[in-house]
N, C-alpha and C positions, 0 to 999 in steps of 0.2 A: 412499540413506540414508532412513529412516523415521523416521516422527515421535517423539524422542524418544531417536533413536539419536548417540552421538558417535563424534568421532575424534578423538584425544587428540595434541595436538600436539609438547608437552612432556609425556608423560608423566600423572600425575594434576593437575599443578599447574596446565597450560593445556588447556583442551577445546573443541572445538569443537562444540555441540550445537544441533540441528536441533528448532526449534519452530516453534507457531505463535500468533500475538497476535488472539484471536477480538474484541479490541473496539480500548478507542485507546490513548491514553499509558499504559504502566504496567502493561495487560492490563488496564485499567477496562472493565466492561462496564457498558451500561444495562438489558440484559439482555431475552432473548425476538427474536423477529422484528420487533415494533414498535421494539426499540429498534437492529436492526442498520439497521430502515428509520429510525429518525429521524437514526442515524450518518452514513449514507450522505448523507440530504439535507442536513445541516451541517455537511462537507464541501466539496459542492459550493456551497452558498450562501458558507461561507469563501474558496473559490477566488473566489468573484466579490471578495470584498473585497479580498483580493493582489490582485488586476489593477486593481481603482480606487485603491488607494497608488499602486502601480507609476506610471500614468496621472498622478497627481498630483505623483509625486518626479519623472517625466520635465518636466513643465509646470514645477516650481522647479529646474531646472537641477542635480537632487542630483549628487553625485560620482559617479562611475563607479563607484566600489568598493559603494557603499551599493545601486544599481542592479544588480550583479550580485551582492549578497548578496540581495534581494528575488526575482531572477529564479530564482536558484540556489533559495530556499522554494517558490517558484512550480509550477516542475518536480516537485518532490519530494511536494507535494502533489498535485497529478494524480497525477501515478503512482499514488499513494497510493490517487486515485479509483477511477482504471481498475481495480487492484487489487482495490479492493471493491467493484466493481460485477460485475467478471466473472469471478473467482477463482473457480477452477472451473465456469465454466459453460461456456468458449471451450477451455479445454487440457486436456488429460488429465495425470497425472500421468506424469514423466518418470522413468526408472531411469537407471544408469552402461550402462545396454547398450541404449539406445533413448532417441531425444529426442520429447518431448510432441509431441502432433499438435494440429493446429487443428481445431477442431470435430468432437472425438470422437464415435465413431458411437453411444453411449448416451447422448451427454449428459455433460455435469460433474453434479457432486455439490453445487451452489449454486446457488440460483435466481437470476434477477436482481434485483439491489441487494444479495442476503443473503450475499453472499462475505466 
């Protein structure tokens, strides 16, 4: 599938299309390399915040439910990291008749942090 391209599940009424979110919520960018670099570090600075809640609701005895709703953000965010820091720099792009390799022999197409 290519950027851009769908598969229409129902028909025209449901579709499935293949994009991509070059900044954050909404497709906001702040725009330029300084701003994928400022994304990238608040982010990670946000990751440390989730883990000192986390830390803090574990010390007041929260609920279970409420702890693994924070953990469940937690996760999601990394990823989210990983995602931009290495998106494209570690895989190559993968087809229906070949799965991505690790550490492509030209390189990704994103520097580090600017995935």
């Amino acid at each position: 599938m290519t950027l851009g391209e769908s598969i229409p599940v129902f028909g025209s009424w449901f579709q499935i299309y293949f994009i991509e979110n070059n900044g954050m919520a909404f497709g906001m960018q702040l725009g330029g390399a300084f701003g994928k670099f400022l994304l990238s570090s608040l982010r990670i600075v946000l990751i440390g915040f989730i883990i000192y809640y986390i830390v803090k609701l574990l010390k007041l005895d929260s609920p279970r439910g409420v702890l693994t709703g924070m953990a469940l953000i937690l996760v999601g965010a990394a990823g989210n990291v990983v995602d931009s820091l290495f998106y494209g720099l570690i895989f190559n792009e993968s087809t229906f008749t070949s799965v991505a390799t690790i550490f492509p022999e030209g390189g990704g197409y994103a520097p580090f942090l600017f995935g």
